[in-house]
C-alpha positions in Angstrom: -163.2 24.6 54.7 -159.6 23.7 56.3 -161.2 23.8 60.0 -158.7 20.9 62.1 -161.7 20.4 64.5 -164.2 19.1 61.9 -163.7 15.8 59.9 -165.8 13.6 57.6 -166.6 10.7 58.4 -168.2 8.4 55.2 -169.6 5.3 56.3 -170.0 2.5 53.5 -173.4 0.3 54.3 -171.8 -2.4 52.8 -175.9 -2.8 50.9 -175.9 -1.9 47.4 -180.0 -2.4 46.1 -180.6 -2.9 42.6 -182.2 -0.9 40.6 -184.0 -2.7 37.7 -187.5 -0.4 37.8 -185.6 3.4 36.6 -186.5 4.6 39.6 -183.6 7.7 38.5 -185.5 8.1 34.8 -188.6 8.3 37.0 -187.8 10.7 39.5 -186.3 13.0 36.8 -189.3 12.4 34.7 -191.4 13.5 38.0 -188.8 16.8 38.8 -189.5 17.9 34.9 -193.5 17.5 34.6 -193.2 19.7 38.3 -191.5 22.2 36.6 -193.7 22.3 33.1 -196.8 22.8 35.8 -194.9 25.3 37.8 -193.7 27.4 34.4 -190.4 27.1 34.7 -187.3 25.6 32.7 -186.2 23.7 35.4 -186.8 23.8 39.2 -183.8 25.3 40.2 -185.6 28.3 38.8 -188.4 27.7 41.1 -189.0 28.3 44.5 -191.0 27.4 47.5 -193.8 30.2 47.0 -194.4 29.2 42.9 -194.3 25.1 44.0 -197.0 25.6 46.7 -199.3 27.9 44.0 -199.3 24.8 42.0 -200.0 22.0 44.5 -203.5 22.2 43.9 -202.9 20.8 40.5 -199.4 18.3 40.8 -199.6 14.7 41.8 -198.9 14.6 45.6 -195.7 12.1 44.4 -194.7 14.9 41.8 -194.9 17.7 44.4 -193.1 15.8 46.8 -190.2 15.3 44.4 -190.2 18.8 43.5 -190.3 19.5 47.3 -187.0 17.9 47.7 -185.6 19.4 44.8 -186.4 23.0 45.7 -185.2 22.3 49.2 -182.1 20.6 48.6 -181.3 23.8 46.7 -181.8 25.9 48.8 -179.9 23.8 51.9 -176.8 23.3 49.7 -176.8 27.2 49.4 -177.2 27.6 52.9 -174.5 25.1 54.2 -171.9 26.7 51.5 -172.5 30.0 53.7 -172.8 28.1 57.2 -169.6 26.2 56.5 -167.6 29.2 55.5 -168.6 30.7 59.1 -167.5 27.8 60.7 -171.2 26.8 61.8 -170.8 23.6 62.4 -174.1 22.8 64.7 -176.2 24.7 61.3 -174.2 22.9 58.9 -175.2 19.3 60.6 -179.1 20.4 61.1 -178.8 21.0 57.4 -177.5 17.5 56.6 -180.2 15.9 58.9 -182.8 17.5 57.0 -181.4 17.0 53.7 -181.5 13.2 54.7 -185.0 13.2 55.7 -186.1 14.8 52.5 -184.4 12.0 50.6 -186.0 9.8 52.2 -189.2 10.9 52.8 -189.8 13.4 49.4 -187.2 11.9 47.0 -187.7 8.2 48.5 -183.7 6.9 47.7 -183.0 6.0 51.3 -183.0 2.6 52.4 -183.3 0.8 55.7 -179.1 0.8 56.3 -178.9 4.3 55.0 -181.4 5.4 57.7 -180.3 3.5 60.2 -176.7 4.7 60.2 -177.9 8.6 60.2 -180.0 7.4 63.2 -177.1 6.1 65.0 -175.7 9.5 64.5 -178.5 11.4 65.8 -178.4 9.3 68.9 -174.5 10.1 69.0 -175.6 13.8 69.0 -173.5 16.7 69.2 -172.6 16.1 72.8 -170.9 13.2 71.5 -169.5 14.1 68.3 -171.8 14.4 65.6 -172.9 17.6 64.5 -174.7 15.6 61.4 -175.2 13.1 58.6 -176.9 12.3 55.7 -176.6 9.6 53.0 -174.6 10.6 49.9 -174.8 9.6 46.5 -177.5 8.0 44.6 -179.1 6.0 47.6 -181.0 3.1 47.5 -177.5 2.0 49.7 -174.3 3.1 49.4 -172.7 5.7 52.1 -173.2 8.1 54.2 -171.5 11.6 55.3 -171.4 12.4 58.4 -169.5 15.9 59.9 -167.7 15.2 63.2 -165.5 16.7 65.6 -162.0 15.8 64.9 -161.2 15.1 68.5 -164.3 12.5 68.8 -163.7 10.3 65.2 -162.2 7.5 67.4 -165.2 6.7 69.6 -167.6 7.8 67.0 -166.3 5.2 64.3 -166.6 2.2 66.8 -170.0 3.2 68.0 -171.8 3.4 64.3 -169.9 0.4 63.5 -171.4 -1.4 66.3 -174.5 -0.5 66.5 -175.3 -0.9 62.5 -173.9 -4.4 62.8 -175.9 -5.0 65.6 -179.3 -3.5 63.7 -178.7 -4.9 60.3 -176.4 -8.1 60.7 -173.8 -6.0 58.1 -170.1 -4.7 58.8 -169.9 -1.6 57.3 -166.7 -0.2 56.3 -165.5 3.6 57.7 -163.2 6.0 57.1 -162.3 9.4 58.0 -161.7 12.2 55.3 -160.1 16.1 55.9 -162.5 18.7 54.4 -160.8 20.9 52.0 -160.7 23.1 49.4 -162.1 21.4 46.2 -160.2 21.2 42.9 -158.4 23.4 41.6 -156.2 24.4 38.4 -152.5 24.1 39.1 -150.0 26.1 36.8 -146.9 24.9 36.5 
């Protein structure tokens, strides 16, 4: 993706929550019982039909988890092809959702996480945003959010204004060029 009009825009929450429970051991924990119950070695070998024939018997948290799983799967397949058409509207509804399955099914977001994909919503597409989720491990941290190009200016001062008037935080922005990943280079 080498598209001029698109840019990310990563915005650091400045909020970094500590995590003394192993809430990641238990969430993997979760993912692998769902995927002993379902019959599979792992659940990117399951899908959506073979979770929902096992509900009946997983732990509503488990399922959940599994949920997410599955589904972030299957979005991250589905942006790779929505990004290499250039659909940038499907790309951002794909973000969005992946954001409201981490925090809803996975349970890593946080208040400032939320808040600044919030702000983005409200921004919209008219204004700029086509989308944004949080990135990393959660519990804090960044988000991601795919912008137009022209509108990174106005977009920038808005989420850094209206998460430092929601959470009493500065939050630190910057603007990053999609492109091609890493590659090998001969010399």
């Amino acid at each position: 993706m080498q598209d001029p009009a698109v840019s990310l825009l990563v915005t650091n929450t400045n909020v970094k929550h500590e995590l003394t429970g192993g809430e990641y051991a238990q969430r993997r924990a979760q993912c692998e019982k769902a995927a002993r119950v379902i019959g599979v070695p792992s659940l990117r070998d399951a899908s959506h039909e073979s979770l929902e024939g096992s509900k009946p018997v997983l732990d509503s948290v488990v399922y959940r988890r599994a949920r997410h799983v599955i589904g972030e799967i299957e979005r991250t397949r589905a942006a790779a092809k929505r990004i290499n058409a250039s659909d940038w509207k499907s790309t951002g509804e794909l973000m969005y959702a992946s954001h409201d399955s981490l925090r809803d099914d996975y349970e890593v977001s946080c208040l400032e996480l939320d808040a600044v994909v919030e702000i983005a919503r409200s921004i919209g597409i008219g204004g700029g945003v086509y989308g944004c989720r949080m990135t990393g491990g959660g519990f804090g941290g960044c988000t991601v959010a795919l912008v137009k190009s022209s509108e990174v200016e106005g977009i920038t001062k808005r989420i850094a204004a209206d998460y430092e008037a929601k959470t009493s935080i500065k939050p630190f922005l910057f603007v990053s060029r999609p492109a091609a990943g890493a590659v090998l280079l001969k010399g």
